[in-house]
C-alpha positions as CSV (number, residue, x, y, z in Angstrom):
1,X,0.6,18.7,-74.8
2,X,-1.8,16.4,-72.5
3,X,0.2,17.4,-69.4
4,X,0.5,21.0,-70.3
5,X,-3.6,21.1,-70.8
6,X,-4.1,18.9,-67.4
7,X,-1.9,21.0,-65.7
8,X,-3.7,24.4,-66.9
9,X,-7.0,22.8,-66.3
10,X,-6.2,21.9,-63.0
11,X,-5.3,25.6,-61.9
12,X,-8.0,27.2,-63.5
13,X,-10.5,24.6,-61.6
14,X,-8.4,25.7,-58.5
15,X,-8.1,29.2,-58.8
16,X,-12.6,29.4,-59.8
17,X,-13.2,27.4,-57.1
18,X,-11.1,28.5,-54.1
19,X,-12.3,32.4,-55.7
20,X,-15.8,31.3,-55.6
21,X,-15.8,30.0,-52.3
22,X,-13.6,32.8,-50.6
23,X,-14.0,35.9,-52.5
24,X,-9.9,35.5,-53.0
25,X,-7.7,34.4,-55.8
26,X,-5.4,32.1,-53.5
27,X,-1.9,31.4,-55.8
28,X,-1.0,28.9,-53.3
29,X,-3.9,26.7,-54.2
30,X,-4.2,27.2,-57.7
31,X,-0.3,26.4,-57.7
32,X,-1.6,23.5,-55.7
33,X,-4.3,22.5,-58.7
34,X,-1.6,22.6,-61.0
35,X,0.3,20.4,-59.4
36,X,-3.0,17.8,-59.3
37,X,-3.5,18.4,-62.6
38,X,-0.1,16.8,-63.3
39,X,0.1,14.2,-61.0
40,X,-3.4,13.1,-62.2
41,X,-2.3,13.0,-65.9
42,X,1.0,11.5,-65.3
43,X,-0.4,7.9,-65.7
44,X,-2.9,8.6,-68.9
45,X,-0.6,11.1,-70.5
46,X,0.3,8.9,-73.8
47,X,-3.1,6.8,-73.7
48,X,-5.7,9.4,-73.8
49,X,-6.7,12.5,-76.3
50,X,-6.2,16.4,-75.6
51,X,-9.8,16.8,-74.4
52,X,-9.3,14.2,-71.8
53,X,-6.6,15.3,-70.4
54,X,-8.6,18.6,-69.8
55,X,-11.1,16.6,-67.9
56,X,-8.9,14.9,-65.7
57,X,-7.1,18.1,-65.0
58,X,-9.9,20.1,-64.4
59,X,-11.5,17.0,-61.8
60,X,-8.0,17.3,-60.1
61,X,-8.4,20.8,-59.4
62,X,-11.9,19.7,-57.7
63,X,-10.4,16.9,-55.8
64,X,-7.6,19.2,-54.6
65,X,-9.4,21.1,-52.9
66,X,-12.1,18.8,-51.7
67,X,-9.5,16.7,-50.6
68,X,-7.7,19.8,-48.5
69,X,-11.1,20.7,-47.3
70,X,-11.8,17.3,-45.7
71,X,-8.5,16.5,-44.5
72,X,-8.8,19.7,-42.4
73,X,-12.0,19.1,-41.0
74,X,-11.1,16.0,-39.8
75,X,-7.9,17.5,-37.8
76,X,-5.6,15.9,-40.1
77,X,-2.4,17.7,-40.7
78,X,-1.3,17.9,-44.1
79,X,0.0,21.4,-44.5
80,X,1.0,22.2,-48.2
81,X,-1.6,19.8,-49.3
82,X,0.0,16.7,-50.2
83,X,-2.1,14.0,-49.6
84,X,-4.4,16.2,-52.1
85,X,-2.1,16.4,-54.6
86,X,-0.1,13.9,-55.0
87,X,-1.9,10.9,-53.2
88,X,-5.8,11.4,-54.1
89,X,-4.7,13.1,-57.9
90,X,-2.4,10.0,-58.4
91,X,-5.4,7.5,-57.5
92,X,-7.7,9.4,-59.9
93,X,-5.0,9.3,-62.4
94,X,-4.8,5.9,-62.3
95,X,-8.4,5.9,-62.3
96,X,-9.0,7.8,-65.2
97,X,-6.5,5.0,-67.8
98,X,-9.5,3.0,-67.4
99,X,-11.9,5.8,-68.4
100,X,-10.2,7.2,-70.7
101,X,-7.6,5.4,-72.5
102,X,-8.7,5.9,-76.5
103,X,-6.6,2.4,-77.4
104,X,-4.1,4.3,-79.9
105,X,-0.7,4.2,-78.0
106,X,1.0,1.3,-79.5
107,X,-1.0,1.2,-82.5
108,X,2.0,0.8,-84.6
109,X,3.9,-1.9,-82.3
110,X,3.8,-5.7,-83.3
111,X,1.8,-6.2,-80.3
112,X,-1.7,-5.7,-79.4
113,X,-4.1,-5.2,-76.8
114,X,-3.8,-2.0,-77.0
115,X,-5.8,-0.1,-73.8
116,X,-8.9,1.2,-74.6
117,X,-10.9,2.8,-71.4
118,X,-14.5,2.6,-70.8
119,X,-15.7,5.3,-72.6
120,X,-13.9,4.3,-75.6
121,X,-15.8,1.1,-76.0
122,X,-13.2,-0.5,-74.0
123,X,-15.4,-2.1,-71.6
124,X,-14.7,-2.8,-67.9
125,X,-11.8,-4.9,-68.2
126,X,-8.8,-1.9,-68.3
127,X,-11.6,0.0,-65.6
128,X,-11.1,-3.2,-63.0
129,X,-7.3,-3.5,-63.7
130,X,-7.0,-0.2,-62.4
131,X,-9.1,-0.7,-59.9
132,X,-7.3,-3.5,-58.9
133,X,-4.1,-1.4,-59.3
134,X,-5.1,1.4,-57.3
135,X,-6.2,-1.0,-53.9
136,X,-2.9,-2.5,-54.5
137,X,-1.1,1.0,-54.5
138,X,-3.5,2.0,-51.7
139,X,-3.0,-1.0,-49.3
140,X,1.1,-1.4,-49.8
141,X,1.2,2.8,-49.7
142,X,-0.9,2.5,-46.1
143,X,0.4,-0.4,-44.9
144,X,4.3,0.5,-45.2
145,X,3.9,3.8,-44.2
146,X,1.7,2.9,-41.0
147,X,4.6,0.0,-40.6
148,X,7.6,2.7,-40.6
149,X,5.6,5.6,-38.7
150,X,5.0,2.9,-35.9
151,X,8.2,1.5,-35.5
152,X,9.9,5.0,-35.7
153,X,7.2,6.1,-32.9
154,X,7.9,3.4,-31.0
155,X,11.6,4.0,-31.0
156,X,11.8,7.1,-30.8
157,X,8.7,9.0,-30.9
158,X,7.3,11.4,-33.8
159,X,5.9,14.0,-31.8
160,X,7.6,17.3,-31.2
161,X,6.1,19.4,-27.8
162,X,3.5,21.7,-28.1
163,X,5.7,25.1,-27.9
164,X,8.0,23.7,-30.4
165,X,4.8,23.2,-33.0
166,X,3.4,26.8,-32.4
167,X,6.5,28.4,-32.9
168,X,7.5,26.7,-36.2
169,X,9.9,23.4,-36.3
170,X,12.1,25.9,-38.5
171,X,13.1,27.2,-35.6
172,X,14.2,24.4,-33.3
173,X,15.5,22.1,-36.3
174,X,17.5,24.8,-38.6
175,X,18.0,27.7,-35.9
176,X,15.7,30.4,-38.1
177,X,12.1,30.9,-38.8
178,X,11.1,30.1,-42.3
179,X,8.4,32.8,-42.2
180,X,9.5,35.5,-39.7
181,X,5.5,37.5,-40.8
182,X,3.8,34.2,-39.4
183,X,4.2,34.7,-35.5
184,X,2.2,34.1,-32.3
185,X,1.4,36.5,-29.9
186,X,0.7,35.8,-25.7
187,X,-1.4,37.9,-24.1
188,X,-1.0,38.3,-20.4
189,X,-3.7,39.7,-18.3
190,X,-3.3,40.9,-15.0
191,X,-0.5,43.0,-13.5
């Protein structure tokens, strides 16, 4: 139930927001805010409560499209949005164990602790684990992938040209364009 309500809560945040903002219900974005909402509650899904999972889903929807926003502005290409989704919803997700964890999952094993977040009386000890987790995840995540696109630009380059870019990689790597509607135009002036 938690990741059907996240995932609902995360593309009705979307779909208000983006409409809000644009004056246009944009499917690809509230698809996109779904998609949040499920990354986000994938790592809380058995510790937390039905409500939370709401929350969390519905601050994913936020952060997808804050995130997509400020990617943008800053020239960084991330086309369908997933650094949004999958890396910034997957930090908050971890994020939200230590908020929200309600201590009941594995209330019937031999074993305690059982995780309790902050706002269950919990503390700041789960809230710092994850903390801790999430630097880790961030650091080795960064690192290895700056490590493997360095190495691969160095032997071979990344980079496509320019022409290749405007007219859609579709074309030049499979031999048809994946959206034929999408095309640019040249204007010549003069005779």
């Amino acid at each position: 139930m938690n990741t059907n309500l996240a995932a609902a809560s995360g593309a009705l945040t979307t779909l208000l927001l983006v409409y809000a903002k644009t004056r246009k219900w944009d499917l690809g974005m509230t698809l996109n805010g779904t998609l949040g909402g499920l990354v986000a509650v994938t790592a809380p899904c058995a510790w937390i409560e039905a409500w939370a999972a709401v929350v969390i889903g519905a601050i994913a929807g936020l952060l997808v499209v804050g995130g997509v926003e400020f990617l943008e502005s800053r020239g960084i290409d991330d086309p369908v949005g997933a650094v949004s989704v999958h890396g910034i919803n997957g930090l908050w997700g971890l994020l939200s164990v230590g908020l929200f964890a309600d201590g009941t999952y594995g209330l019937y094993s031999l074993e305690p602790p059982y995780v309790t977040g902050l706002l269950y009386g919990g503390g700041t000890g789960q809230l710092v684990a994850q903390l801790i987790g999430i630097g880790t995840v961030a650091a080795w995540s960064f690192g290895l992938g700056y490590m493997l696109f360095k190495v691969m630009d160095l032997s071979f380059g990344i980079r496509v040209l320019p022409e290749e870019e405007l007219r859609g990689l579709d074309l030049y790597e499979h031999g048809t364009p994946a959206y034929p509607e999408f095309t640019t135009h040249r204007m010549f002036v003069g005779s």
